[in-house]
N, C-alpha and C positions, 0 to 999 in steps of 0.2 A: 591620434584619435580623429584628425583631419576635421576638425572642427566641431566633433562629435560633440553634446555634454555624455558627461557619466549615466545621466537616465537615458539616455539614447542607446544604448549599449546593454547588451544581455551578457548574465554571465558566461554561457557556453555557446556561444555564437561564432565560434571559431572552428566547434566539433561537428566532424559528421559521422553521421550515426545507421548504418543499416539494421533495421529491426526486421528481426525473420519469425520471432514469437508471435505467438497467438494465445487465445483464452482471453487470463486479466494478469498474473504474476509479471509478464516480462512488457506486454503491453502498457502495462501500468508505470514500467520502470519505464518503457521509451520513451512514456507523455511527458513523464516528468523532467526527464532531460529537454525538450522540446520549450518546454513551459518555461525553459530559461536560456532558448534560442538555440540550440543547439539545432545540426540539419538533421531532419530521422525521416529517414528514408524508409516506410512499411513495404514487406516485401511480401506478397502472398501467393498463394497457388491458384493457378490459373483456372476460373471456374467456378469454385469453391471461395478460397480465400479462407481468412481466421474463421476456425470454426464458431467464433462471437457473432459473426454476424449474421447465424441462427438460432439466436436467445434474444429475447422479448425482453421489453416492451419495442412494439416497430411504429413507428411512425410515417407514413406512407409508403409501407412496404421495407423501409431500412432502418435497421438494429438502433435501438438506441443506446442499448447495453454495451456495441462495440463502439457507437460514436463516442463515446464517455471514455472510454479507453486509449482511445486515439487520437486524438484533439493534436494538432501542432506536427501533424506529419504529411507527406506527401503519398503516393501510394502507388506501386507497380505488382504487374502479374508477373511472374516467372517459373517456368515449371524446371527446376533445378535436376532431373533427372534425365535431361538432355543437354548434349552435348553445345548445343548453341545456346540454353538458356545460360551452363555452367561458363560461358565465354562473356558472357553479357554481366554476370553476376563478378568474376574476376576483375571485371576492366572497372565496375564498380568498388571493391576489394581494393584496388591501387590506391585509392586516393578518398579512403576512408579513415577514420580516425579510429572509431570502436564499432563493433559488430555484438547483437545481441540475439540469439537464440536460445531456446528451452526444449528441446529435441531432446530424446532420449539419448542418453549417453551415445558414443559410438555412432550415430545417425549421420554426421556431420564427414563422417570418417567414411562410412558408407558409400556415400554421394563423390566421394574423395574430394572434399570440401573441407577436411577438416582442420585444425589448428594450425600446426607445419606446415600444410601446405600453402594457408591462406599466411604465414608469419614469414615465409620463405618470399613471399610475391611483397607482402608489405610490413617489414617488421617494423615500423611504427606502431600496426593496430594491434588495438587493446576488444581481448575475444572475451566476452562475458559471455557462459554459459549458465542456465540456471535450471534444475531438476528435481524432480522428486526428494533423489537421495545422495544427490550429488556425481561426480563421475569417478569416486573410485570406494572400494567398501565393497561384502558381501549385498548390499543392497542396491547398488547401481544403477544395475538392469530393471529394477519393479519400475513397471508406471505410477506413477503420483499426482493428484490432484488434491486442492485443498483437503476436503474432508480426511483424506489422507495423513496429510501431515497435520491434521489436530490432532485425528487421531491417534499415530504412533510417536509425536510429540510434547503427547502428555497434556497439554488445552484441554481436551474434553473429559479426561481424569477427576480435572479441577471445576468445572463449569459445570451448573448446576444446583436444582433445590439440594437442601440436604436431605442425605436418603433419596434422593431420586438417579433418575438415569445419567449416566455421563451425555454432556450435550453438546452439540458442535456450536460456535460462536455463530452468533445470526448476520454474520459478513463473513466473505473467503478472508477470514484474518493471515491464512497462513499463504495464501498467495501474495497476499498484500505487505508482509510479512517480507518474505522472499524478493518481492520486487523492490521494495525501500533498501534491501542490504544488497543488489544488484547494482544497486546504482551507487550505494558507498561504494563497493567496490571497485566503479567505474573509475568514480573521482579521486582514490586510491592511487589506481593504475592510471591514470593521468597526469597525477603528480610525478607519480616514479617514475613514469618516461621521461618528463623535465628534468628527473636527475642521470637518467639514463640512458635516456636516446632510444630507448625501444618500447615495445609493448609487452605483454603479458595477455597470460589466462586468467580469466575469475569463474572461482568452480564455488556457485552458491546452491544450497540445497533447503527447499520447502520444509524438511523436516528438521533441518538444524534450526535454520530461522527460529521454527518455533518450540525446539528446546529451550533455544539462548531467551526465548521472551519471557519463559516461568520465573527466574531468577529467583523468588527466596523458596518456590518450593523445594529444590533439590537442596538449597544450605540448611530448611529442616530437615529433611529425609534424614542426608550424611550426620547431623547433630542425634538426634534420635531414632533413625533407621523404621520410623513411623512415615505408612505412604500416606501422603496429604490427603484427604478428604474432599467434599463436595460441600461447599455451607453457603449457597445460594449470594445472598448480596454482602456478605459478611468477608472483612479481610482477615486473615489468618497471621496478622504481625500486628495488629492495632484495633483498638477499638475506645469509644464506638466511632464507627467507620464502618456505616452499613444503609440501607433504605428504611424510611419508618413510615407506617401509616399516619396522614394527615384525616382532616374534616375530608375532603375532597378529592385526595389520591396518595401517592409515594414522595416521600422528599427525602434529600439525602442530607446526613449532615456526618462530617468529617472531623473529628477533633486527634488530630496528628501527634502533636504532644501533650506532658500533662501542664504545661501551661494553658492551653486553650481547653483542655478539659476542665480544670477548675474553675476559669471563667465561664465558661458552658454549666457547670450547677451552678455555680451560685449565680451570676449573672442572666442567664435566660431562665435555668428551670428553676431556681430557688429552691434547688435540694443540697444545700452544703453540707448536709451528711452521707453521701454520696460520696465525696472528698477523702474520707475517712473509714469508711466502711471497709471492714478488712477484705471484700470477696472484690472488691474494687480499686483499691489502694494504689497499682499497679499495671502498665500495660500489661504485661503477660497475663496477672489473674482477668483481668476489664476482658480479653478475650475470650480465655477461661470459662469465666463466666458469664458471657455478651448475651446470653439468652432471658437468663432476671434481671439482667440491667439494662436491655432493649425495652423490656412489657414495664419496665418502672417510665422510662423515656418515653413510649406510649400510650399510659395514661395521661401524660401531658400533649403529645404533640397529638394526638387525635380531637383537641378542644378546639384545633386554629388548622386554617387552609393552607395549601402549600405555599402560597406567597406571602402570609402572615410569616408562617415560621422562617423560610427565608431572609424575611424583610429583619425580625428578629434578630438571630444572629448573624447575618452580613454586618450589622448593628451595632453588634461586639466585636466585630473584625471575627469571627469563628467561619470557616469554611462553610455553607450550604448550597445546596440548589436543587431547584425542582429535577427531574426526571423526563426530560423532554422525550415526546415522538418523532416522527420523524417532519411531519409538518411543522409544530411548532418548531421543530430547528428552520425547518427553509423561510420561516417569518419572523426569525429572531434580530433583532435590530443589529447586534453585537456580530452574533456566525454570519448568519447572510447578508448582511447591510456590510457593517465596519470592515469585516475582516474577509469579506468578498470572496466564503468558499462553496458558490455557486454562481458562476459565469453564465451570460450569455453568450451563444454564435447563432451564425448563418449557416446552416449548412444546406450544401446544392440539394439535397432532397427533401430532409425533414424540416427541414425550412428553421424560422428560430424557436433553438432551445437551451435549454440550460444540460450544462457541465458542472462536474465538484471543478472547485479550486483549488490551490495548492496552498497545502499548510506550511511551507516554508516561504519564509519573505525575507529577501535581502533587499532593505532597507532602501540601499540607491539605484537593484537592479530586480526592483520586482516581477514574479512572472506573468506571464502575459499567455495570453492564448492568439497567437497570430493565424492560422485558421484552421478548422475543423478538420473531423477523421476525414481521410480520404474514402470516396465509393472506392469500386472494386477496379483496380488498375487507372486511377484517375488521370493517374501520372503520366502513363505509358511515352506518349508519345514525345512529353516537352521531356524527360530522365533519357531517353531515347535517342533524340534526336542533340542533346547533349554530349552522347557519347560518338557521333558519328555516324549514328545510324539516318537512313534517307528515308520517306515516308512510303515507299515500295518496300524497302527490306522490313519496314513496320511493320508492312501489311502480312508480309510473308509471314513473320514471325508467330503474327494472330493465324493467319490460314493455321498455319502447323501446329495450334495450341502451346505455343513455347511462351508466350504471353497471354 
């Protein structure tokens, strides 16, 4: 450790990482690795760059949507459809640990860039690929974007008022989705090289992602062969465990098992016949039935405000909490104070802003944001001239558009 402590030390600070993804699924995945030292190297197209960095909100002209995405990485142009960008990207390629793209199947292959070829030069790296619908299956080939895989993952099936439209989650869940099991899979294939000496493929797909997230609706389906419904704030294994109208807005309250449910009548509502009531007796029936046992539950909680009622049962140890916006989250002493999952940076253009934090904490190597997205080839010249290259062949390389 050469005198290091252990908080001096990141966990993935030994990884380097070429990120060739764009949008948020795989961008998302590289920050994350980043966030805990690892080297990620953003690689973009010359000109252009992640098509993110044409989605708003901007702040002096530059994306803030991509800076949030990007955080903890370095940044170079490369137009990999040339033969000298392809020689720059290889020499890169040698002395990489993991490589992340989201290219459509076959793209990588195209470029003759792809798997073999780059596991042939370094079979060490570990190639996360991340798609739509993965790279093999009758569905391969389709382009995929979030709305995509809610939609043909079943999310928007379930989400929604009751009787109303199927609704897409009000975040790219399934991006987000996709990039969090990209990066298990990284840490996977990381391991197993430590027992193997080599690398691997990780072939993740947006739509599976968000199959695997539904979890109990397909064990009702196969139990009853009934397709799950749409019942707004309401969960379909338990109740109650749903939103209730207060004085003053929505409060949620949560009662998991039937011990906390019976403390919940008779200790908050002081309806201990409740307890007993045969349409209630039961998780199953309590669901069953959660629509006359909601309108019982809000005749009460409509008398007191949503911190009354929380204040209430937190009181009893019973699960509640208001229903925050999204301000209220950014002014929350606990989210944004305690738990620090909105950073600040410098960044060279938009000057200081706030980034999400990482919801994972290790304890004695927590993440850290060492410095912001990169503009557009920020890198070029110090990635560059690391490799050998002299600040003439730079220049040539920008005349030619090859960066």
């Amino acid at each position: 450790m050469s005198g290091e402590t252990i908080q001096d030390i990141q966990a993935l600070q030994d990884l380097k990482v070429l990120d060739l993804t764009r949008v948020v699924a795989g961008p998302y995945a590289g920050s994350i690795l980043g966030d805990f030292g690892a080297s990620v190297l953003k690689i973009e197209v010359p000109g252009r760059g992640d098509d993110a960095r044409g989605y708003g909100p901007y702040e002096n002209g530059e994306s803030m949507y991509y800076a949030n995405l990007n955080r903890n990485k370095k940044g170079i142009t490369l137009n990999l459809k040339m033969d000298a960008g392809k020689e720059i990207f290889l020499k890169l390629v040698r002395d990489a640990d993991v490589l992340l793209e989201n290219y459509r199947p076959g793209v990588m292959d195209k470029l003759g860039l792809g798997y073999e070829v780059l596991h042939d030069i370094n079979p060490r790296l570990i190639y996360g690929a991340l798609s739509g619908f993965g790279s093999y299956g009758p569905y391969s080939q389709r382009p995929g974007y979030d709305i995509v895989s809610q939609g043909m993952g079943g999310l928007m099936s379930i989400t929604g008022a009751e009787g109303g439209e199927p609704t897409r989650s009000g975040n790219a869940m399934g991006d987000i989705l996709g990039g969090m099991n990209l990066v298990i899979g990284v840490l996977l294939a990381v391991h197993a090289r430590d027992l193997t000496g080599v690398g691997q493929r990780i072939d993740v797909s947006l739509v599976d992602s968000v199959v695997a997230s539904l979890e109990n609706a397909y064990v009702r389906y196969f139990k009853s062969r009934q397709i799950p419904e749409r019942t707004g704030n309401a969960y379909a294994s338990i109740a109650p465990y749903d939103t209730y109208m207060a004085k003053d807005g929505r409060v949620i309250l949560a009662c998991g098992n039937q011990k906390l449910y019976e403390k919940f009548c008779t200790e908050v509502l002081d309806m201990p016949w409740m307890i007993t009531d045969e349409r209630f007796l039961t998780v199953p029936l309590r669901v069953r039935n959660n629509k006359i046992q909601k309108a019982y539950i809000e005749e009460w909680s409509k008398q007191y405000t949503v911190d009354e009622i929380v204040e209430k049962m937190l009181g009893k140890g019973i699960p509640a909490a208001p229903l925050y916006d999204v301000k209220q989250i950014t002014e929350d002493a606990h989210i944004a104070g305690a738990r620090e999952m909105f950073i600040e940076v410098d960044h060279p253009v938009i000057g200081r802003s706030k980034v999400n934090g990482n919801p994972v904490k290790l304890m004695d190597m927590m993440p850290r944001v060492n410095y912001p997205a990169p503009t557009l080839g920020q890198h070029n010249e110090e990635v560059l001239e690391a490799l050998g290259y002299t600040k003439q062949q730079i220049e040539a390389l920008r005349a030619e558009k090859i960066i």
